[in-house]
Every structure is written in structure tokens, then in C-alpha cells.
N, C-alpha and C positions, 0 to 999 in steps of 0.2 A: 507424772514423772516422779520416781523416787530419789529425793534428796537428801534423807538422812532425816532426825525428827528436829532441827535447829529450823528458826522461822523465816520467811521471804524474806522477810524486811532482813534482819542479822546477813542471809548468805549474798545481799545485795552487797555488802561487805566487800565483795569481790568486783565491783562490776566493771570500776575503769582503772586494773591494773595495769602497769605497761611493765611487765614481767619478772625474772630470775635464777638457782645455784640449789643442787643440792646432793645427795648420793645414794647409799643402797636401798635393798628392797625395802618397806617400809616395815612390811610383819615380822623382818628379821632383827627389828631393831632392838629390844631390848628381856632379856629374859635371867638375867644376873640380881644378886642379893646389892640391898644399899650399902655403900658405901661406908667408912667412918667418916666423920666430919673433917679431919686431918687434909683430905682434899678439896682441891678447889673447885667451887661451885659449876664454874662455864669449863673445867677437865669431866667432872663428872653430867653434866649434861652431853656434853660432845660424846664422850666415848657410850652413851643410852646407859649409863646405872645408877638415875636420877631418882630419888622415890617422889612421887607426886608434890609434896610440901616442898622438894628442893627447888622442883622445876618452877613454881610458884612464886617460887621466892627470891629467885633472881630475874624475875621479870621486872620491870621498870615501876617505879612509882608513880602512885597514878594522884591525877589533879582531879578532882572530884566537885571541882567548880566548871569543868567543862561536859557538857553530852557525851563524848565517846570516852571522859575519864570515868564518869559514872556508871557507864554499862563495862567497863573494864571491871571497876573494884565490884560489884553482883555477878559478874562471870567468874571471877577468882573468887568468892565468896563460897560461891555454887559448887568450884569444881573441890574446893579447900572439903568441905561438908560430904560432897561423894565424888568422889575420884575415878570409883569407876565407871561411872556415864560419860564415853565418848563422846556425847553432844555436849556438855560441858568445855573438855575441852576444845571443842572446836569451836566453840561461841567465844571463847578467850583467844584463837589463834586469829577469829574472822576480826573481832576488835582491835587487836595491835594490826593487822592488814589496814583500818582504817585509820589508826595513827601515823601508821607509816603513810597514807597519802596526805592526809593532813598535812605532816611536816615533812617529809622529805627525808628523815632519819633511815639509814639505813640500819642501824641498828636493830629496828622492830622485827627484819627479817629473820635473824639468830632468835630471839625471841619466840616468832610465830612459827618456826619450825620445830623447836620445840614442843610447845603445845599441839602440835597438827602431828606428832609424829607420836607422841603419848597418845592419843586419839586412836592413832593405827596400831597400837601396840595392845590395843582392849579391843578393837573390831579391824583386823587386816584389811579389809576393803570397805571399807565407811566415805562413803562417795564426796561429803563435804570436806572431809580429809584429805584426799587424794587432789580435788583439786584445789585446797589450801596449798599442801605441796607444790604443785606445780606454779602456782602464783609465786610462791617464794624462791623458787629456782629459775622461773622466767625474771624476778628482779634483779637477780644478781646474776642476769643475762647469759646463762649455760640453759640455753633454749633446747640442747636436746636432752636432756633432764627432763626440764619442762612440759616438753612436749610428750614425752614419755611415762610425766605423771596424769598430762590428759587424758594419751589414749589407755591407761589406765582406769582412769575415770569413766570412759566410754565405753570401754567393756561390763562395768559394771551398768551399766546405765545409757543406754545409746541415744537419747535428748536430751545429754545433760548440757544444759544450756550454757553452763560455765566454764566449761572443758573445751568447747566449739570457740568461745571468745577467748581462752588463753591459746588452744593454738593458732589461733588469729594472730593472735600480740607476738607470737612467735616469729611466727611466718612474716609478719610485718615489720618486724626489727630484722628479722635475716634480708630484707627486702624483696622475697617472694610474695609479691603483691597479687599476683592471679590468684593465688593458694588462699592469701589473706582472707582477699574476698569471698570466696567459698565458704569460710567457715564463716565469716559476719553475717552472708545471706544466709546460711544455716542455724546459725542465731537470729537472725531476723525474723525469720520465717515461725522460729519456735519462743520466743517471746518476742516482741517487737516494745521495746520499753528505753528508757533513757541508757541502760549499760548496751544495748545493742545497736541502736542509733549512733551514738558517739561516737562506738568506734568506726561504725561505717562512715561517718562524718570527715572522722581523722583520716579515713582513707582515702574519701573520695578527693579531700585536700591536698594529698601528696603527690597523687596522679592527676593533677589539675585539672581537675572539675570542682573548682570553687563555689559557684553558682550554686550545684545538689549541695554541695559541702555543708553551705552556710546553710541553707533551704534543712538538712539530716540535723545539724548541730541544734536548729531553732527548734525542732519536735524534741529533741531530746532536753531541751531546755526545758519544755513546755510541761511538758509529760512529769518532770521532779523525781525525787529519789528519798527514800525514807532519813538520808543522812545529808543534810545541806550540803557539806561539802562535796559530796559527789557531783550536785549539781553547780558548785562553782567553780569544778573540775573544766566542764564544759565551759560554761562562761568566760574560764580565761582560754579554753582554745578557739571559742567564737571569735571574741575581743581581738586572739592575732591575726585569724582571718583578716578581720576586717583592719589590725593596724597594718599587716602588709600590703592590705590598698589604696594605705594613705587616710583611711576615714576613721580619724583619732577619736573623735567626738563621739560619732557612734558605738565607737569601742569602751572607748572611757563609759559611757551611758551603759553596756553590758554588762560589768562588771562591779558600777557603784552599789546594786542592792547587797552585795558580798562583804564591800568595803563598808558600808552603811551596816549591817552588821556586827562590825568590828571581827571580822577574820582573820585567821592568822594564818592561813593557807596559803602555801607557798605557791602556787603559780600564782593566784590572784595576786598576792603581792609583786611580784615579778614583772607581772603583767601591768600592774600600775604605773610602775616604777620605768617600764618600757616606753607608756603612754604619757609618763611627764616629762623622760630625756627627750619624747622627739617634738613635743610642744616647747622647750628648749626650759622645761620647768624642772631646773637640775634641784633647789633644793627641796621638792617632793618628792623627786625621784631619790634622792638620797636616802630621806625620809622612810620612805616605803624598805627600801635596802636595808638599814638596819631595822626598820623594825621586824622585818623578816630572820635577821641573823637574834636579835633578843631572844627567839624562841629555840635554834638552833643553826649551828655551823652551817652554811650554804657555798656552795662556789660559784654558784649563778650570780650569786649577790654578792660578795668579793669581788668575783671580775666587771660586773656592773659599778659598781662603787670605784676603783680602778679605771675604766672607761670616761664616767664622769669629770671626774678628777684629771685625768689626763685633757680632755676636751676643755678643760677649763684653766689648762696651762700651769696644771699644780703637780708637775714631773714628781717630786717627791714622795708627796701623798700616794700618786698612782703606786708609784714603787714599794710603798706600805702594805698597801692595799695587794701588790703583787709577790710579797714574801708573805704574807698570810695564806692568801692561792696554793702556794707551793706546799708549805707547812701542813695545810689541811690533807691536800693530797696525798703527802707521806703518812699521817694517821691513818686516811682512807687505804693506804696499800698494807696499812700495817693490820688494818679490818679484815684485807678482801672487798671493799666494796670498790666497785667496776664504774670507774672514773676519765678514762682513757681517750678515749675522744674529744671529752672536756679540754681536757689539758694538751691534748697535740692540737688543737685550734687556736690555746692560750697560748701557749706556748710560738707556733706562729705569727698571729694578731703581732706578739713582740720581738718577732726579728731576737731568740733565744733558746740557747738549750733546741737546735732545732734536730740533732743528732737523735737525741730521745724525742722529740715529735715524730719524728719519723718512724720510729721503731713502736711507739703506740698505735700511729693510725695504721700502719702496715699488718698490726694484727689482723685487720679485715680488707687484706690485699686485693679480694677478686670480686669485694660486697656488690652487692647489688641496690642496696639501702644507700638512701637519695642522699641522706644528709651524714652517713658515713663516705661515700665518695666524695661529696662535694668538701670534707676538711681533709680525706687523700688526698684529694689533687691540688689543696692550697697547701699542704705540708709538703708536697711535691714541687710547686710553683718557688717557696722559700727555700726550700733546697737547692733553688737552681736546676731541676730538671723538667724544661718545659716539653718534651715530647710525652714523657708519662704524666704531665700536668696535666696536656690538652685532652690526651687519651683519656682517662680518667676523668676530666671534666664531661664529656662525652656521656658517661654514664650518670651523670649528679644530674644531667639535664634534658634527660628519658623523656620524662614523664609533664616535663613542660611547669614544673613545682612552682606554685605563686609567690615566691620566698625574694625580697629582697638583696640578702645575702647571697646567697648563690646565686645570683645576677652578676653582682658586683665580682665576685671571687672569679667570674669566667668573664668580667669586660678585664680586668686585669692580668690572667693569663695569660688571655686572647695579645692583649696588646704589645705583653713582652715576647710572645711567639711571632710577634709583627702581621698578625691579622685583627689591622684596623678595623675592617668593618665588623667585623665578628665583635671587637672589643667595643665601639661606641653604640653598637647593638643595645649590648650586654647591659653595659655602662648606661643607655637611657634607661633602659629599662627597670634596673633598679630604683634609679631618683624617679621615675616617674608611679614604680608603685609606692614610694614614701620615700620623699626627701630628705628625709631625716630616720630613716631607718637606724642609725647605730652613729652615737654622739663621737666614735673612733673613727670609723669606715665612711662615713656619707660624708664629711669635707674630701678625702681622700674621693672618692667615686666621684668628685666634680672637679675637684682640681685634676685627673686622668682624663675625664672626659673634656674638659676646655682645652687642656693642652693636648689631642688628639684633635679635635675642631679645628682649633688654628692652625696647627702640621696640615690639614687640608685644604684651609682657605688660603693659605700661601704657598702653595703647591708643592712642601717640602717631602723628600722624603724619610718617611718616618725611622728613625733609630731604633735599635730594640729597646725598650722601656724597661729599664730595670724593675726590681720589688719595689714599692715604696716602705718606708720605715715609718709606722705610724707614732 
């Protein structure tokens, strides 16, 4: 298979993106004199009339105390010495790819397209390039870009194995799950290795088949990846597996050799910090939350830290903790990075601003993507319309998803639409795959479900149940 002459191990760089944004043809990108220096570095990249040194040098500073800082500053070294080998820069654009999962930073994207488009600007169809591109426009979730720099890539190259797993990621955040799979067994079939595993892992999770899930996620554990984090990528999606079943222990046990390590990986961290709120071990979990925010802004870990805080009857804090939320957000809209969903969920959870929830989750009004309908239909439920709640709940719960959360989100619709049984359904179900799923939500999912119990044991007829206000 030709890959272009960058090595395995480097183009593994790619293997468990979960997508993003980008725009024209790539060969037509840049063919103009540089610039004076008089302009600004990220005008003159954006508009392509960057000379190699510029584009270089507004790349980010690299820590050369860590593994993927150190192969950062010898790829910028490489490509600084000869600019014109395209495999240079693509081994700089696969490296900020791997920073970016690292931390979560959206920023690396602007970065890596960059260097991945100087690449196409010295070999127009340079196959590691193309699907560089397409990784970076599948992140910042304009999937038909994305997908468009795949089959790009597949033209030039028809098993190219990294092309098959981005329009996977595509397909699977559009929630065209048949399609997904198609291209995972397609990669499966043509490497079967820890990046193709996982994602079929990921899949076989959402369409609930947890059992293969966990069975795909353990081979791809097994099997490692030339860059640890890849494989604690996995690790923290085993570990929710297994905490949406309630088996904290086991999970916590998945994920310590990462923490044991000393990582700064943001799910892993997330992931801990998940497994000490619901062992009711708030200041670990705290712990973990900022240690994740030291390394960079997170909104996971804001509203985590917020959650806490509120479960622990420190209204104020939480409210700190929820102008920070907000604040991030508007820098992230002032990036461009694609936020949206986050925030019409938070946004909800707080009974706030639910006029702009709506109008973000509504961006993907007809999705079919489990855990974009399942915050439609609660940003639907807090609006007060429960016929497109229920509707819409409908589709969040296709596929039978082992998700605590979306248990609870539809025992509570369920209940204000006045179908009891539907809602103490729903409502067991969640506490019973974890009691403590979310330090906010799981008081609330018991205190709905006790008081829908009693309305039965005393033969009342049940009221419609307003929203609760957590």
C-alpha cells in the first residue's frame, strides 16, 4: 500500500481521531511571492502566502520534556533544513495531530492544516497529506469536507487504510451507523490493529452490543500503539464501558497503568475524575479536574468541577465554575471550534439560557447520532415541548445505547408526558446500570423514581411532572 515515505509508527499519528473543517482544493493552495513581515503571521498563513520559516514559526512551542514534544522540535528541525520534502511536513502536521489528542487543544487543528497543506502545495496528491486534511476537517466536524478529503485519498490510493477509518468517524458522528461500519470492517479487514479495533469497539458500544464492545476495545488494548496515548485513548473508553455498568473498580483497575504513569491525557483524566465522583470521592475527583485544566482550558472539566460543587451544596462555587463554562465558550466561538452540543446540554442540566440551547442543539434537527438526539430531546423536554421530546427521544433510543444518561433523560420526559411506566422503566434502568452515574442527575433519577413508585402504590393518579431544576 502506498503511504507516502513518512513511517508506520508517525502515520499511526492518525489512528483514533474523531474528526473535523476545512476548504479549497489543496493544489490550488498557494503559488504567490512572501509576504513583508508588516503582516500578521495567522493573515498570512490563512490567505497560503506563508514562506516555510513563517509557517514554522507560528506553530506552538514545543516542551521537549515530553515524547510527542520531542519528535515535534526534530520534525520542525527537518522540515526548517529542507522545506521542500513534503514528508517533512507531514511528519510535523501527524505530530500536532497527536498533541491535539493528547490535550484536547483545538488549536492544533489551525496548526496541522497548515503544515498538511504546505505538504500539498510541493506534491498535490501526497496521500499522508490528504488524509492529514481530512482528519482536521473531520475535527472541527464539517464532515463533508472531511469526507471529501478521504475519498480523495482513495483515489489516490484504494486501501488506504486511514481514509476508510476517517470516513468511519464521519459517518459515525453523522449517525449513519450502517455506513460506519462498512468502512471499520473495511479497515478491519486491511489492517486489523489497535486504530481499527477501537473504532469498531466505539461502535459496536453505541449500537448496543456491549459484550463484542468491551471483548473489540480489550484486543485493541492488547495489541498497543507506537504512542501510549493512543492506547489510553482506548483505556478511557473501556473504563466508561465498564463505569456505565456500574463496575467502578474494574474501571478504575483500566485505566491506573495511564494514571500510574503520570498522564496528562485528557479523557483519562476525565475518566478518573468520573470514577471518583461516583465512588462519592469528590476530592479526587476534583483533583483529577484541575489537574486536567493546568495543562489546558477544558469544558468537560469546568462542568465536571461545577457538578461537584453543586452535589455538594456549594451553589456559589458551582456558579464560578459556570461563568468560566460560558467564558470558554465564547473564546471557543471566537476560534471556530465546534462546541455546541456541549453547551445546549449545559445549558439545560441548568434550567438557563434555554432559548440559545435550543437554537444550538436544533443545528442537527433530523440527526440521527444517538447522543446528538438524546441532548435534542432534553433541550426539547426543558423547553417545555414534550411531544418533540418524546419524538425525538425515540430516536436517542434506536439502538438500545448502554448509556446511563440517556436512560435517565427519557425516564424523565417519559414522566412529564405522563407515561409512567415508560418513565420508571427508564428511570430503573439508569440507577441500576450505575447509581451514581452523574453527582447532579442520579439524586434527581431517584428522587423521580420514588416519587413515581409511591403515586402507584397509593393508587394516585399521577400529575404531569414538571422539569426538575437541579
Amino acid at each position: 500500500m502506498t503511504t507516502g515515505t513518512s513511517s508506520i509508527a508517525t502515520r499511526s499519528l492518525l489512528s483514533i481521531a474523531c474528526i473535523g473543517v476545512a476548504g479549497l482544493a489543496a493544489w490550488i493552495w498557494r503559488d504567490q511571492p512572501v509576504p513583508t513581515p508588516a503582516a500578521q503571521p495567522s493573515d498570512i498563513i490563512a490567505a497560503g502566502k506563508a514562506s516555510p520559516n513563517q509557517i514554522l514559526d507560528a506553530l506552538p512551542a514545543t516542551d521537549a520534556t515530553t515524547p510527542t514534544g520531542k519528535l515535534l522540535a526534530t520534525a520542525i528541525q527537518k522540515a526548517r533544513k529542507l522545506p521542500d520534502k513534503p514528508e517533512h511536513w507531514v511528519m510535523v502536521g501527524d505530530i500536532l495531530a497527536q498533541m491535539q489528542r493528547d490535550s484536547g487543544e483545538a488549536t492544533f487543528y489551525n496548526h496541522a492544516e497548515s503544515v498538511y497543506r504546505e505538504a500539498l502545495r510541493l506534491r498535490p496528491q501526497m496521500l499522508d497529506a490528504l488524509t492529514g486534511m481530512a482528519w482536521v476537517t473531520g475535527g472541527r466536524h464539517v464532515f463533508d469536507q472531511s469526507m471529501d478529503w478521504a475519498k480523495q485519498a482513495l483515489a489516490v490510493d484504494e486501501n488506504c487504510v486511514f481514509a476508510y477509518g476517517i470516513l468511519g468517524d464521519a459517518e459515525l458522528e453523522l449517525g449513519h451507523y450502517d455506513a460506519a461500519l462498512d468502512h471499520y470492517q473495511k479497515m478491519m479487514d486491511l489492517r486489523p490493529d489497535l486504530s481499527s479495533w477501537s473504532r469498531g469497539a466505539h461502535l459496536l458500544w453505541i449500537t448496543g452490543d456491549k459484550g463484542k464492545a468491551v471483548w473489540l476495545m480489550e484486543k485493541a488494548i492488547h495489541a498497543g500503539a507506537p504512542f501510549a496515548e493512543n492506547t489510553a485513548w482506548c483505556r478511557a473508553k473501556l473504563a466508561n464501558m465498564l463505569f456505565q455498568d456500574g463496575a467502578l473498580l474494574p474501571a478504575q483497575k483500566i485505566i491506573e497503568p495511564a494514571l500510574e504513569s503520570g498522564t496528562k491525557n485528557v479523557h483519562i483524566l476525565l475518566m478518573a475524575a468520573k470514577i471518583a465522583a461516583a465512588q462519592q470521592d469528590f476530592p479526587t475527583a476534583t483533583k483529577h479536574y484541575r489537574s486536567l485544566l493546568q495543562a489546558a482550558p477544558n469544558l468537560d472539566a469546568l462542568i465536571g468541577l461545577s457538578d461537584l460543587a453543586q452535589a455538594q451544596g456549594k451553589a456559589e462555587e458551582a456558579k464560578a465554575y459556570d461563568q468560566q463554562v460560558i467564558e470558554l465558550h465564547g473564546k471557543h466561538l471566537q476560534s471556530g471550534v465546534h462546541d455546541h452540543g456541549t453547551m445546549a446540554k449545559f445549558y439545560a442540566d441548568r434550567d438557563r439560557d434555554l432559548v440559545a440551547a435550543l437554537r444550538m442543539a436544533e443545528e442537527h434537527k433530523l440527526t440521527n447520532n444517538v447522543t446528538e438526539a438524546d441532548t435534542l430531546a432534553w433541550v426539547y423536554f426543558k423547553n417545555g415541548d414534550l411531544p418533540k421530546a418524546v419524538a425525538t427521544m425515540k430516536r436517542a433510543l434506536k439502538y438500545n445505547t448502554p448509556d446511563a444518561e440517556l436512560h435517565y433523560h427519557a425516564g424523565m420526559i417519559a414522566a412529564a408526558f405522563g407515561d409512567n411506566t415508560s418513565a420508571k422503566k427508564h428511570l430503573q434502568t439508569a440507577l441500576s446500570f450505575n447509581p451514581n452515574f452523574n453527582p447532579r442527575h442520579a439524586p434527581l433519577a431517584q428522587q423521580s423514581l420514588d416519587r413515581l413508585v409511591n403515586q402507584t402504590a397509593v393508587g394516585q393518579t399521577t400529575p404531569e411532572v414538571k422539569p426538575a431544576t437541579p
